[in-house]
C-alpha positions in Angstrom: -56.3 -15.7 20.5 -54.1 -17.3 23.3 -51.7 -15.4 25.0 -47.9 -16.3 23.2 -49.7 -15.7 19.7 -51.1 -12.1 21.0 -47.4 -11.3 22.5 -45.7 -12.3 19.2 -48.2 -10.0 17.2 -47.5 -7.3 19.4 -44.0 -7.4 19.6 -42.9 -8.2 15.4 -44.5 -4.6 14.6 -42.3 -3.0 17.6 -38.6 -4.8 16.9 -39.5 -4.5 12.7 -39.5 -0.1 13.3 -36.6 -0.7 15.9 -34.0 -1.7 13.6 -31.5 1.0 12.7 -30.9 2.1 8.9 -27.1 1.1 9.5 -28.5 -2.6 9.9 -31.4 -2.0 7.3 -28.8 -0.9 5.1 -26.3 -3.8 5.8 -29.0 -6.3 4.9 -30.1 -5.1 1.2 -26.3 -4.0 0.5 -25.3 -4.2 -2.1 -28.2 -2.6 -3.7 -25.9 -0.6 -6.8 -22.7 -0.9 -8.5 -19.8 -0.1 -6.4 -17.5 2.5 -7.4 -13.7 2.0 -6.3 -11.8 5.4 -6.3 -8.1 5.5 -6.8 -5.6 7.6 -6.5 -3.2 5.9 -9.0 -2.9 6.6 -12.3 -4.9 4.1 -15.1 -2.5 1.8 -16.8 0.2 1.8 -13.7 1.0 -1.0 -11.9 -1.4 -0.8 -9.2 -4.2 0.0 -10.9 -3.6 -3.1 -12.7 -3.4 -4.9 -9.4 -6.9 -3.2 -8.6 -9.2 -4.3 -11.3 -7.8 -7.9 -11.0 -9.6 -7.5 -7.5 -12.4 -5.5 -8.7 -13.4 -7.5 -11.5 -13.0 -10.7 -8.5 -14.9 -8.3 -6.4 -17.6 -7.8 -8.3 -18.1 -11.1 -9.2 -18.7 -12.5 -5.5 -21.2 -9.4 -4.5 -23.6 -9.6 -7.9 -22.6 -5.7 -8.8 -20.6 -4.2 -11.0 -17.4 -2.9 -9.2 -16.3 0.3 -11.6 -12.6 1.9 -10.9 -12.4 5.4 -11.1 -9.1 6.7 -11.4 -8.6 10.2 -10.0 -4.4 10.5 -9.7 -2.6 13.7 -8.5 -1.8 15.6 -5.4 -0.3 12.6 -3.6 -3.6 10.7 -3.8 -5.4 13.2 -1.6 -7.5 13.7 -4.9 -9.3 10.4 -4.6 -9.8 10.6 -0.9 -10.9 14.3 -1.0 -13.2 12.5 -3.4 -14.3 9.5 -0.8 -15.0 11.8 2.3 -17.6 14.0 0.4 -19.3 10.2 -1.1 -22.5 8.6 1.1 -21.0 6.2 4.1 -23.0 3.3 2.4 -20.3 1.3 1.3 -21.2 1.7 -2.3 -18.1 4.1 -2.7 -14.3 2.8 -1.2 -11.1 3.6 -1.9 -8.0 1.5 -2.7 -4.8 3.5 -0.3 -1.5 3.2 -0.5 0.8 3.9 2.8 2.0 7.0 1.2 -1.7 8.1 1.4 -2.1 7.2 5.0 0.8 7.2 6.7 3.4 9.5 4.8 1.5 12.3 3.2 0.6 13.5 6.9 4.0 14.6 6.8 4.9 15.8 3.7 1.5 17.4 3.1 0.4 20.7 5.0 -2.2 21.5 5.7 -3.5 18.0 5.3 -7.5 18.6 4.1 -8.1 15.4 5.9 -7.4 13.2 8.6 -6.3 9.5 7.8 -7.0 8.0 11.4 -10.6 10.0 11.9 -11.9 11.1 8.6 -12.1 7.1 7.0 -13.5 3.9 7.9 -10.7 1.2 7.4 -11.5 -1.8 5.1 -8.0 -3.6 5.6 -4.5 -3.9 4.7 -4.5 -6.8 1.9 -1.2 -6.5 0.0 2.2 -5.5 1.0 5.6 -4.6 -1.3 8.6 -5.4 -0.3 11.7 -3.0 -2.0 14.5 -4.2 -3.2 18.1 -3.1 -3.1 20.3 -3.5 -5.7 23.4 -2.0 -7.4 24.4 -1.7 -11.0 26.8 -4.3 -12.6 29.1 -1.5 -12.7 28.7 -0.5 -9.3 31.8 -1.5 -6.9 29.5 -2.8 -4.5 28.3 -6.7 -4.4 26.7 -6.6 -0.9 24.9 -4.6 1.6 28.3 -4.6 3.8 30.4 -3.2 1.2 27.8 -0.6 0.4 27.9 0.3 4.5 31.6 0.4 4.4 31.8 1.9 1.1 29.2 4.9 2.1 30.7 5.4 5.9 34.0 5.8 4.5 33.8 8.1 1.4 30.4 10.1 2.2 28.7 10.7 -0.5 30.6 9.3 -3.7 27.8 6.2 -4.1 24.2 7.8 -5.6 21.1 6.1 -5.7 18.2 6.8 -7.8 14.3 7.0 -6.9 11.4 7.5 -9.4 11.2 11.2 -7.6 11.1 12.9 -4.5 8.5 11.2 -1.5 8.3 8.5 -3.9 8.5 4.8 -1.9 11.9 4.0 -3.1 13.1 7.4 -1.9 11.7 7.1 1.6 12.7 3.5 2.2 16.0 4.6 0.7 16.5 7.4 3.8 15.0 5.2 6.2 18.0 2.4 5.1 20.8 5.4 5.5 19.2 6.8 8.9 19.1 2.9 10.2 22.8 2.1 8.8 24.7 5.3 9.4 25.4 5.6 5.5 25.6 8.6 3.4 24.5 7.9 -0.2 23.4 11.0 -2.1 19.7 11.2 -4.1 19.4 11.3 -7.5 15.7 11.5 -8.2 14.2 10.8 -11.1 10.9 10.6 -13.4 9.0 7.4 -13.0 10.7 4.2 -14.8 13.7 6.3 -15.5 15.3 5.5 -12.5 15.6 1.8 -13.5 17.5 2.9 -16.8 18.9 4.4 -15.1 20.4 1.5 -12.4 20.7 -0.8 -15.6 22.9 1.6 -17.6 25.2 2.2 -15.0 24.7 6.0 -14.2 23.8 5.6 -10.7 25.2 3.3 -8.5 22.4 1.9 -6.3 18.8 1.9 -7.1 16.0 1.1 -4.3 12.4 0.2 -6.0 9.6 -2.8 -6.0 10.8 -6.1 -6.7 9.1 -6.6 -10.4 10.1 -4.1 -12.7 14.1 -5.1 -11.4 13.3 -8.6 -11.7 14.2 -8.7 -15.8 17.1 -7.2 -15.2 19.0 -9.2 -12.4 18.2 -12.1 -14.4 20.5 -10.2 -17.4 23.2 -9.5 -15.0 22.8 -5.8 -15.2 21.3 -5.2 -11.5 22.9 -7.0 -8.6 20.2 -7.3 -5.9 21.7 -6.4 -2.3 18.4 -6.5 0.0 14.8 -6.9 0.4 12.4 -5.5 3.1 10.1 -6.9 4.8 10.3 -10.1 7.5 10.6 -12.7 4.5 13.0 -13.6 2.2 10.8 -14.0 -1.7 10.2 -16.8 -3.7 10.9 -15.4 -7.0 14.5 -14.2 -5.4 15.4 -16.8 -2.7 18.8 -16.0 -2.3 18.4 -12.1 -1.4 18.5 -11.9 2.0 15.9 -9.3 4.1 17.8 -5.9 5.1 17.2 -7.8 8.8 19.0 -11.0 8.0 22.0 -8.5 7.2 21.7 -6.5 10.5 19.9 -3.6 9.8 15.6 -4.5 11.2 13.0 -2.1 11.0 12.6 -1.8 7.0 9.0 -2.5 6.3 7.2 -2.7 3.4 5.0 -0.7 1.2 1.1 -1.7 0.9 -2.2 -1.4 -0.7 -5.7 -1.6 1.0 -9.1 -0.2 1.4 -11.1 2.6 3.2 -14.7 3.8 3.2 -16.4 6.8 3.9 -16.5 7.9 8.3 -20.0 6.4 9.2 -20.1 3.3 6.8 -21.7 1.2 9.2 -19.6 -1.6 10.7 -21.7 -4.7 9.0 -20.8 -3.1 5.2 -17.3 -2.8 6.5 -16.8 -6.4 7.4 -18.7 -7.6 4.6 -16.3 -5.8 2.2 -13.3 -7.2 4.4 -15.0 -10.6 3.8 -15.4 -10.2 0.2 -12.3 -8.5 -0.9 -10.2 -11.4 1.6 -11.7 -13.7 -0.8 -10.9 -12.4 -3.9 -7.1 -11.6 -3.1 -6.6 -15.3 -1.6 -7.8 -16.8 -4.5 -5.0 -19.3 -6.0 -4.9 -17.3 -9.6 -4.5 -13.7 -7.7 -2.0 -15.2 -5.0 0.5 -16.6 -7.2 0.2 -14.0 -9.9 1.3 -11.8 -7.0 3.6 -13.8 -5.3 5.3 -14.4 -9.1 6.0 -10.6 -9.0 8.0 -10.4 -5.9 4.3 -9.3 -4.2 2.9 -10.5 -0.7 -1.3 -11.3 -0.4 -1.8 -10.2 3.5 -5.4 -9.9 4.0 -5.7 -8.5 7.2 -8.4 -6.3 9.3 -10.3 -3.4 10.1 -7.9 -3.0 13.2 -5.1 -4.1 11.8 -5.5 -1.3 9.0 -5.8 1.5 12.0 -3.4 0.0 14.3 -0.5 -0.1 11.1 -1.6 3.7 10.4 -1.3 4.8 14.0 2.0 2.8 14.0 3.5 4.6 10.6 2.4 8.0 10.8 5.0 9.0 13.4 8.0 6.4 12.2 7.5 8.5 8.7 7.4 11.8 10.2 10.6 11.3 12.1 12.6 10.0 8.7 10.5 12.7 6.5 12.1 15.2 9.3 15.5 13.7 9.2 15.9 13.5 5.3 14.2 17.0 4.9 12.3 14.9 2.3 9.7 18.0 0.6 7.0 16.3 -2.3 7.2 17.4 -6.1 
């Protein structure tokens, strides 16, 4: 035997029992269905939004991708839920920002850490709220409402589907930004909307689809959206930073895995799930719902949390904002 075959030999037996289970692991995964935990309810909006990617999901991976639902407690149900699962990528989480970046405010004592206790997947759709006021409202514009709400404190109320709820927070956020003193009239889920369209509160701040039916009736007049871009499926609303006032983000959606999941699962469930939300069918079904796709990273994900936790905290602070 010459010399270069007896090295080879020697050495395939040595680098074969060198390689770590995290690699092992991200070379036969997936090796089971995938479970995707959730702390939204079934039937809701996002969760409708999640099995359009899981089923896409699954697909592209060859395993089943199962949604477990597991609402309450501000989400921290499902996580809870995630952190006690294997770090082997075959359990993840769908987040929202309230999950992430709000609840370490208006929870205490938080039973885990969003920053240290997860292994970010990525940031991969965003929801810009929109503004609007009732046909009855005296209002047409952002700029009367400012004027309107500097100069008689108080009168103009604005409804949320309940306390900590996004249209709530991005609500306070707007009057902390602008100055403004509109009072909160919180309400039950959907309610709020009736109540915007039948006139009993003035102002109502919430995602773009479920208003969508009713500005094209006339019976919600839409003042502002957040975010950096105007929408497709409401051109003429301009962004809250068109009219002066920056700073009013968005809500989003994304994914986590267990602490530990090693960093090859995590980019190939970046990979796959970038692929299933860019697809044409998912993008414009999204886009058609006043819905952004923004597939972004791992660091992206921890960079936007790190950003967010404090910005919330100040507003949740400010607005004495306290969960239901």
């Amino acid at each position: 035997m010459n010399r270069l075959r007896r090295s080879i030999l020697l050495f395939a037996p040595a680098a074969a029992a060198s390689l770590s289970p995290a690699v092992a692991l991200a070379q036969s995964y997936p090796a089971r269905p995938i479970k995707v935990l959730t702390g939204v309810a079934a039937g809701s909006s996002p969760d409708g939004v999640l099995r359009q990617v899981a089923q896409a999901l699954g697909t592209s991976m060859g395993q089943a991708v199962i949604v477990e639902n597991r609402p309450g407690a501000n989400g921290i149900l499902a996580l809870e839920g995630l952190k006690s699962s294997m770090a082997d990528g075959h359990t993840i989480a769908m987040v929202a920002f309230s999950q992430m970046s709000v609840n370490p405010s208006l929870i205490s004592p938080m039973p885990h850490d969003p920053l240290q206790d997860f292994a970010h997947i990525g940031i991969f759709w965003r929801g810009p709220q929109l503004l609007s006021a009732s046909a009855a409202s005296p209002v047409s514009s952002l700029g009367e409402l400012l004027a309107m709400a500097k100069a008689r404190p108080g009168q103009l109320r604005y409804g949320s589907a309940g306390n900590g709820s996004p249209g709530h927070l991005f609500m306070e956020q707007l009057k902390l930004a602008a100055g403004a003193a509109v009072e909160h009239i919180p309400y039950k889920g959907t309610a709020a909307i009736v109540a915007g369209v039948s006139g009993e509160i003035d102002l109502l701040m919430d995602g773009v689809s479920p208003q969508i039916p009713h500005i094209r009736s006339g019976k919600l007049k839409p003042l502002a959206v957040s975010g950096t871009q105007r929408l497709g499926v409401l051109p003429d609303v301009p962004t809250f930073e068109e009219l002066g006032v920056a700073g009013i983000g968005t809500v989003w959606l994304g994914f986590v895995a267990p602490r530990g999941t090693p960093a090859a699962v995590v980019a190939r469930l970046n990979q796959e799930l970038r692929r299933a939300v860019e697809s044409p069918e998912f993008r414009g079904a999204s886009e058609g719902l006043g819905r952004l796709v923004t597939p972004g990273t791992p660091e992206g994900m921890t960079a936007t949390i790190r950003e967010e936790i404090p910005l919330w905290r100040t507003i949740v602070q400010r607005a004495q904002i306290r969960p239901e």
